[in-house]
N, C-alpha and C positions, 0 to 999 in steps of 0.2 A: 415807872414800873420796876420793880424789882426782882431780879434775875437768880437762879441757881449759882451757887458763888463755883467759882474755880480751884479744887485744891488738888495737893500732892496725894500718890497711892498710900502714903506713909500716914500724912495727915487724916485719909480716909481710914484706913488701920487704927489709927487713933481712938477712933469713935464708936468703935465696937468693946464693950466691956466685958469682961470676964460674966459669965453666967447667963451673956444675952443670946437674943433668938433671934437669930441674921436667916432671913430670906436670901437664899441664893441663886440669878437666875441662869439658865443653862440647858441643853438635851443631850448629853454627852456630855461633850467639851462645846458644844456651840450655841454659843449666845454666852456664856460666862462669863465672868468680870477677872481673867487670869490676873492683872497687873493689880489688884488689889486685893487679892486673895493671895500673890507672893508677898507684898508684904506686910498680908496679914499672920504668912507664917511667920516672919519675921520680927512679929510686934513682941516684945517681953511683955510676960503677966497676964495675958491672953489665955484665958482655958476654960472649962466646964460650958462649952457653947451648944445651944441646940440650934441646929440646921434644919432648914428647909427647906426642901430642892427636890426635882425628880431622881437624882440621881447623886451620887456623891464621887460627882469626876471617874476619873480611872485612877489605877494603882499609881500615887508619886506627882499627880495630875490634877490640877484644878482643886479642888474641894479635895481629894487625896491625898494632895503632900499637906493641908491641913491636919487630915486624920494622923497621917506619919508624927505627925510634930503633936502628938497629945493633946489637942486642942479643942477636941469634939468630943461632949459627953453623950449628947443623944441625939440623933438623926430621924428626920421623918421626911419620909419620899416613896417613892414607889419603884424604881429599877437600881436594887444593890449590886445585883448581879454582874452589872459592870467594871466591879471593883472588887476583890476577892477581899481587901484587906478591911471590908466591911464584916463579912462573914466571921473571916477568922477572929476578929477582935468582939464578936459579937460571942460568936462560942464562948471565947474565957470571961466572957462576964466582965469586959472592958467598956462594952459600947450599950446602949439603950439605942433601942430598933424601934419605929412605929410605921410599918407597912401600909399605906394609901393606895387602893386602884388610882390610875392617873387620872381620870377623869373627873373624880372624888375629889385629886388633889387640886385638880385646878379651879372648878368648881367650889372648893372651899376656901383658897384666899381669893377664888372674885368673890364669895359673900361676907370674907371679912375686910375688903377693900369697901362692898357698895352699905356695909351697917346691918346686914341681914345676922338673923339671932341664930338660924341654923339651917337645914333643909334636907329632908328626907329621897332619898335613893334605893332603889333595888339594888344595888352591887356590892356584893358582901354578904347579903339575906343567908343565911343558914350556913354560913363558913365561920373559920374563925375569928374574923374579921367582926364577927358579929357576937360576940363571947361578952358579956358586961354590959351590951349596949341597948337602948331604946331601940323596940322594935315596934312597929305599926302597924295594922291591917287599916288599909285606905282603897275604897273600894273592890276589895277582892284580895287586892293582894299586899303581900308583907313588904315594909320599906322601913330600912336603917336610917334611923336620925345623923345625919354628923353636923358636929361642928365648927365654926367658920374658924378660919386660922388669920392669924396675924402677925406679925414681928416687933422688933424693936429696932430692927433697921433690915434694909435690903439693898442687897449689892446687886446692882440689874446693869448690862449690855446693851449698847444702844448701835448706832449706825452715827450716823449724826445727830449732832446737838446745834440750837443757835444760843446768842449769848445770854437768853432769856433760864435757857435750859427745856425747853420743847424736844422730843427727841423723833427719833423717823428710826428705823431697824433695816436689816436685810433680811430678805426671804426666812427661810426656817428659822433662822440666827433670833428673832423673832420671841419664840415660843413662851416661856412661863412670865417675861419680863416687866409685860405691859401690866400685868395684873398683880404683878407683886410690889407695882411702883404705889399701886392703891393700898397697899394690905400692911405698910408699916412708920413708924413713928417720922422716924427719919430714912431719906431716900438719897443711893450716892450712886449715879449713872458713869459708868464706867462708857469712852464713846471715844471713836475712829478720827472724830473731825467734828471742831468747835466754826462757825460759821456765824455771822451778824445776826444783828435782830432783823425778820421779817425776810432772810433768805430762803428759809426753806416754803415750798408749799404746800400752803394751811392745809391740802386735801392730803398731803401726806405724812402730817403728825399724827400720830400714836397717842403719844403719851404730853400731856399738856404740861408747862413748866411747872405750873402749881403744884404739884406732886413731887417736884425733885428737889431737894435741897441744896446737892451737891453735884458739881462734876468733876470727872477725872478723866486726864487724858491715857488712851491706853497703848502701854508699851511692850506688852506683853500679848502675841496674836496667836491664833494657830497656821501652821500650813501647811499646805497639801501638795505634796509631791515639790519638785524643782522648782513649781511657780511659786512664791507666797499670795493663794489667792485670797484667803481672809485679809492679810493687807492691804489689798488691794480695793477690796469690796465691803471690807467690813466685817461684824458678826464675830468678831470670840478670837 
């Protein structure tokens, strides 16, 4: 059986092309693929990227020092606000914005993970959000068509991994990852701790190794006060 190969942050950096649309997964800072998002700032020839993410890090942070380093043409997520230097580069006409309720968002890469052509929601109905767009009366009432979304690659956070590439997550740390491992071309799981075939158990995989192409070990965590307890446990 053949397994999710093992490569470097750098080599995963690699693999992202100028102009491509990299899934990023994350709630904040947790669950993000920090160690290969640093050096993806670091990649030369790297730019005009669209992201997709709930959020785009904070300022200088995660998917942040990506924006810092000119490498993100347009963003599509649903909490900017966490980041100012979203705002401000969106005012001068630097950055392309496409605003998603969250639930919209997740909701539409699981239906460009599971093959679905699109799927109608109330959330948005007579806001902006709904300016251009298919709208529908179905039984009564009005529902916004969207989308299903998908990438060219996805940088997704895991917990553990075994050597097949099967992955298990921590608690929240969790969040956009499992569904964006379905939703694009190539899949590079960024993870805490690589472990044998058939260690982990099967009632606590997530994400099945068929999905992931690639893994990387990650050196790059967050922490929380004096303890480092993402290192410890996992998650971003």
């Amino acid at each position: 059986m053949v397994g999710s190969e093992l490569i470097s942050a750098e080599e995963a950096a690699a693999l992202v092309g100028s102009g491509s649309t990299v899934m990023v997964g994350g709630f904040g800072l947790v669950g993000t693929p920090l160690t290969i998002l640093e050096a993806l700032v670091a990649s030369p020839g790297v730019r005009d990227l669209t992201t997709i993410s709930n959020n785009v890090g904070e300022p200088g942070k995660g998917l942040g020092k990506l924006l810092l380093a000119g490498k993100i043409r347009r963003v599509i997520g649903s909490y900017f606000t966490s980041n100012p230097d979203v705002l401000e580069r969106y005012g001068r006409g630097e950055l392309e914005v496409r605003l998603v309720p969250q639930g919209t968002l997740a909701e539409a890469i699981r239906a460009g993970g599971a093959g679905i052509g699109g799927f109608y929601t109330r959330t948005g109905v007579g806001s902006e959000l709904a300016e251009g767009r298919e709208v529908r009366e179905i039984d009564g009432q009005l529902y916004l068509f969207e989308k299903p979304l998908r990438a060219d690659i996805a940088l997704i956070r895991a917990h553990r991994a075994d050597a097949l590439g099967n992955l298990t997550y921590y608690k929240t740390a969790r969040n956009f990852n499992p569904e964006m491992a379905t939703a694009a071309d190539v899949v590079v799981a960024e993870v805490d701790e690589i472990v044998g075939a058939g260690e982990l158990d099967p009632e606590h995989i997530v994400t099945p190794h068929l999905y992931v192409d690639y893994l990387v070990r990650a050196e790059i965590t967050l922490r929380s006060g004096p303890e480092p307890l993402l290192d410890r446990t996992g998650g971003g």
